[in-house]
ZADRENSE-568926 format. One record per residue (C-alpha): x, y, z. Coordinates in steps of 0.1 Angstrom, whole numbers, plus 2048, in hexadecimal, padded with zeros to 3 digits. Each point is the difference from the previous one (the first is absolute). Layout:
REM residues N
XYZ/...
REM end
This chain:
REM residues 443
6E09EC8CF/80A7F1826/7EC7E27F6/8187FD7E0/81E806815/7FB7E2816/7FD7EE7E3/8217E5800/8058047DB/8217F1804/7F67E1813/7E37FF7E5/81A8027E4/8147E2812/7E27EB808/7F18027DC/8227FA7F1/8047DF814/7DA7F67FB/8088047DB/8227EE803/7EF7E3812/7E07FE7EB/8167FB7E2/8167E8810/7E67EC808/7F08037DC/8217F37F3/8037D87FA/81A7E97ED/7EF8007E4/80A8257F8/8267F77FB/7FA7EC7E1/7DE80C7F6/80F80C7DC/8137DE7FE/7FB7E87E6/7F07E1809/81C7DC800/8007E27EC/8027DC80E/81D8007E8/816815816/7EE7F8820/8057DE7FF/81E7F9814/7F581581B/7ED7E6815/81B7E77F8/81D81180E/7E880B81E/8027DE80D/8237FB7FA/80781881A/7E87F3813/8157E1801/81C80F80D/7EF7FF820/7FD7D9801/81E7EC80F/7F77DE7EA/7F28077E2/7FA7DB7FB/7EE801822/7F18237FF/7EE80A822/7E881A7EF/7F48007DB/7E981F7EF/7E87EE7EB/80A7EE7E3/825800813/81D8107F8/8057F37DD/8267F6807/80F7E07F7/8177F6817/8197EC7EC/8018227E6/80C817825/8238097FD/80780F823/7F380F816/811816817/7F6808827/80C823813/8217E680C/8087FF7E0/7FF8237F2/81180B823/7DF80F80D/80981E7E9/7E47F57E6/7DE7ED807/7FB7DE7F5/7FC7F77DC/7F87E27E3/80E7FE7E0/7EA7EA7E8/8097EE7DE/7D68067F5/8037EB7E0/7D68037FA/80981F7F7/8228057F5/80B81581E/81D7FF819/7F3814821/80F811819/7E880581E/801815823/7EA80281A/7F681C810/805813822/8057E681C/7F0815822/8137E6817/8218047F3/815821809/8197FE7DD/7E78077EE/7F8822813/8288047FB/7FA8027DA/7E3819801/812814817/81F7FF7EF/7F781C7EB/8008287FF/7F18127E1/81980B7E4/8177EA812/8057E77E4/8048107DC/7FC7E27E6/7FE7FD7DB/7F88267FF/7E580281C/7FC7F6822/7F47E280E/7FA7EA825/8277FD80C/7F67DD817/7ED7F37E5/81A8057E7/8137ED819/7F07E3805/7F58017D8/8277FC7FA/8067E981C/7E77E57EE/80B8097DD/8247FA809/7F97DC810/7E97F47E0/8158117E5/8107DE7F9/7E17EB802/7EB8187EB/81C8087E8/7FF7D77F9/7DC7FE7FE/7FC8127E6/81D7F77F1/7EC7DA802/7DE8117F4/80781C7E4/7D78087FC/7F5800822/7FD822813/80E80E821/7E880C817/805813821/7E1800816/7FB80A827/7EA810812/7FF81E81A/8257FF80C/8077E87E5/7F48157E7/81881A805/81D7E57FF/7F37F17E1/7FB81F7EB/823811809/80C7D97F6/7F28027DE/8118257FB/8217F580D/7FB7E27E4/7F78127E4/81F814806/8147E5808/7F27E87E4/8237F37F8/8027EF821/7E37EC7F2/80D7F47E0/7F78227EE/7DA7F5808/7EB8157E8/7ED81E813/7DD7F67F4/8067DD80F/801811821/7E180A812/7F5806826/7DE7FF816/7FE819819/7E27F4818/7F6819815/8208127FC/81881A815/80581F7F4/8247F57F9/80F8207E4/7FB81D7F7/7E78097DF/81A7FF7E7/80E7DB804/7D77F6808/7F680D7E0/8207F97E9/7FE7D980E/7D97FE7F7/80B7E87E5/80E7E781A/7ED80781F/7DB7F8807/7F180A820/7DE7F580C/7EA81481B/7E17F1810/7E581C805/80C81281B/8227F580A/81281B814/8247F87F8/7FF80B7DC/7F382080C/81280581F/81E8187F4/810804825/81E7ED803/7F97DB806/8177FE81F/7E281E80C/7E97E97F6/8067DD814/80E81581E/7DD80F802/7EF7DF7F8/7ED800822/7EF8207F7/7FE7F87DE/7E28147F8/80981C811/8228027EC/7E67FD7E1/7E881D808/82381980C/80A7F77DC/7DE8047EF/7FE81E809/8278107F8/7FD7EF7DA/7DB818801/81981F805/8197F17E8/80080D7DD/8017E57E4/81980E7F2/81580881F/8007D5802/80A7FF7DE/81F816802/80C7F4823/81C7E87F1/7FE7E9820/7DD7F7801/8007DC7FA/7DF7EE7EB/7F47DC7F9/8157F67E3/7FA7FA7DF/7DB7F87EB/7E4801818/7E17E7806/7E280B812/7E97E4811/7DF813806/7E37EE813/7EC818815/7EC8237FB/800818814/7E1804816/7F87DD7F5/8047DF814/8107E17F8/8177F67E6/7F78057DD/80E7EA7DF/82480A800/80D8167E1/8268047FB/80C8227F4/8208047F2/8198217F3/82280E800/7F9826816/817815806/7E9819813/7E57F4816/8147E280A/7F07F481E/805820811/7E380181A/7F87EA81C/7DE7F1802/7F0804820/7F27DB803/7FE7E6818/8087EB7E5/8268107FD/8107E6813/7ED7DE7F6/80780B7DB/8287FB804/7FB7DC80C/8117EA7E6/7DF7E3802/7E581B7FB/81580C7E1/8047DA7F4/7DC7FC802/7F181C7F0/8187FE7E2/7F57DE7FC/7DE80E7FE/8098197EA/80E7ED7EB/7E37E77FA/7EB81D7FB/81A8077E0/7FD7DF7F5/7D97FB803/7FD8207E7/81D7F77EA/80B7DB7FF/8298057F6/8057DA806/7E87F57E4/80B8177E5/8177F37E3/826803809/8058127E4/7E681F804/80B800829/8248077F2/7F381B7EF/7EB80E81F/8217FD812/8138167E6/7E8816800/7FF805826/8238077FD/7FF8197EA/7E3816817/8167FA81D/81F80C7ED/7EC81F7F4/7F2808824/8227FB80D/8148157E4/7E281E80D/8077FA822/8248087F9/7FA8227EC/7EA808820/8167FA817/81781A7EA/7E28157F8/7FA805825/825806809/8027E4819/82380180D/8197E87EE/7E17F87E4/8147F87DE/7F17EF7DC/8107E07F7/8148007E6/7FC7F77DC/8037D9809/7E3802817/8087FD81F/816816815/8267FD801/7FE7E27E3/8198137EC/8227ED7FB/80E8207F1/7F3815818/7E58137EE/7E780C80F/7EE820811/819812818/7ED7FA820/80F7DA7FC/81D8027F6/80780E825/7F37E4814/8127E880C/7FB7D8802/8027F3822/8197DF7F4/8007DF80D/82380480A/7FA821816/7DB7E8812/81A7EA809/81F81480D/7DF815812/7FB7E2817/8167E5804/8257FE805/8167E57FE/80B7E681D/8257F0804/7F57E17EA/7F481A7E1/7D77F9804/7E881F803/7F180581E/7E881E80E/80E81E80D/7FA809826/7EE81B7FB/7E87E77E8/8047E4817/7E87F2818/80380A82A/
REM end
């Protein structure tokens, strides 16, 4: 009995528990996220690569005398660039971006780069944020990168608005990556609202490519825009899963994988469906893609496979614990294994030597699983009582209905209009032209 009673059962209790906890952490790779995920086409897949190395090009001062190409280049024609815009241009309050007339493939592109380390406006936008402090379309989303996605909008309105005014079938792609992604996904929401603006641009001919993307809104707006948005996720990319704030994240980026572990470890002790009902939680946006190229307990890189779904739950939720966390977000690691994956696609099925006719059938009938997938994701969403989470209405998409039918739920949000973006953040000078307010303005 004394032997018993010096027994630490307590301590026992505490170390087992965290022995348990850490065995199962380490047990737990990247490929668990999208393990039930069906498997993409190179149909869908295609432009991912493509747009990769647009943003890439960003980065590049001449693009007629480029200082670094990935192989093969970046695929840009000069003569078809349209602008491109530095951070004097956009007033340091949004990072540098392209905007490309692709005729090849009938597409006008909007590109952002991603987080510049060197320059201190772009810490301004992450910062410039405090959860549940920017309600938008019926949800919550990134209050800097709402910012700067209206800042850009607002300057290209006029240019985009003519382009595809001048090319009627071509589509409008938003693409960015890490920072940028953030900006170009609340851009194509703010467009699709605002589609008017745009010469009443049909919704479908809207699309955006999330690269390693921000956790930018909350799970309503990521899941009712998953017929826009596309996000793509190397492996084990720790942005997508990182749900502290992102102004938490960059101020800690020093002791980066501290921050990760602290936050492995809370989300363990965090209910699933705790995340779900917290309203202010923001997620990756929209349809999620899934490159997977290693094993765990195995080394090297294995033949990449791209997983894709709509989730609601089990959204990226968990951290990885891998030293692989960091290199994952870089933009030319992500270029270059899409490109592999993608061969990989075409190696096993050969789109590009099909009839036209039968690969305008495969592309219909893509459409339709991904409009089936996306229609259950929605009655999920309302299934699992996710805060804001409303079915479209009877024209298929939400808030479509000129007569305002529709379920309730919609019928109480509010549109952000173009005319409140602009009244948000400029003013007017003595000679009548907008200019920034100070509290948007540069130091």
């Amino acid at each position: 009995m004394s032997i018993l009673c010096g027994i630490p059962l307590l301590e026992c209790v505490y170390c087992i528990g965290c022995a348990r906890w850490a065995w199962k952490r380490c047990l737990y790779s990247a490929g668990h996220d999208s393990e039930m995920w069906g498997v993409a086409t190179a149909e869908e897949f295609e432009p991912v690569p493509r747009l990769c190395r647009y943003i890439l090009a960003v980065y590049e001062d001449d693009l007629r005398c480029p200082l670094w190409e990935p192989p093969g280049g970046y695929g840009i024609n000069p003569d078809w660039l349209v602008c491109k815009r530095t951070y004097d241009d956009t007033h340091r309050r949004a990072p540098p971006y392209l905007l490309y007339l692709d005729h090849d493939h009938a597409d006008i592109v909007l590109a952002i780069r991603g987080l510049n380390l060197a320059n201190q406006k772009d810490y301004a936008v992450l910062l410039d944020n405090k959860l549940g402090q920017r309600k938008f379309e019926g949800g919550y989303v990134h209050n800097g990168l709402l910012k700067a996605a209206e800042i850009v909008l607002i300057a290209e309105s006029d240019t985009l608005k003519k382009l595809l005014e001048d090319y009627p079938r071509y589509t409008l792609t938003f693409t960015g990556h890490s920072l940028g992604s953030g900006v170009a996904a609340l851009m194509a929401i703010v467009v699709v609202q605002n589609r008017d603006k745009l010469g009443n641009i049909d919704r479908k001919r809207v699309r955006c490519y999330a690269i390693a993307p921000a956790r930018c809104m909350s799970l309503n707006l990521a899941v009712k825009y998953a017929d826009v948005i596309n996000s793509v996720v190397l492996q084990d990319d720790f942005l997508p899963r990182t749900a502290t704030p992102l102004e938490d994240v960059f101020k800690s980026v020093f002791c980066l994988p501290c921050l990760l572990c602290f936050k492995c470890i809370t989300d363990t002790f965090t209910s699933d469906e705790r995340k779900i009902k917290d309203p202010r939680r923001l997620y990756a946006p929209g349809r999620l893609y899934h490159i997977v190229e290693r094993k765990p307990f195995r080394c090297g890189r294995f033949p990449p496979v791209v997983k894709t779904a709509v989730p609601v739950d089990g959204r990226f939720e968990h951290v990885v614990l891998s030293c692989n966390a960091t290199s994952d977000h870089a933009i030319i690691w992500i270029e270059r294994e899409a490109k592999r994956a993608l061969d990989l696609m075409l190696e096993k099925d050969p789109i590009m030597e099909i009839p036209a006719k039968q690969k305008m059938e495969r592309q219909q009938t893509l459409a339709k699983e991904h409009g089936e997938e996306y229609a259950a994701a929605l009655q999920r969403a309302v299934t699992l009582a996710v805060p804001h989470a409303v079915l479209p209405s009877k024209y298929g998409t939400f808030q479509d209905s000129e007569d305002g039918e529709g379920s309730s739920g919609e019928s109480s949000m509010k549109h952000t209009r173009w005319d409140e973006l602009i009244e948000r953040l400029f003013d007017k000078d003595e000679s009548g032209y907008m200019v920034l307010k100070k509290s948007d303005s540069t130091d």
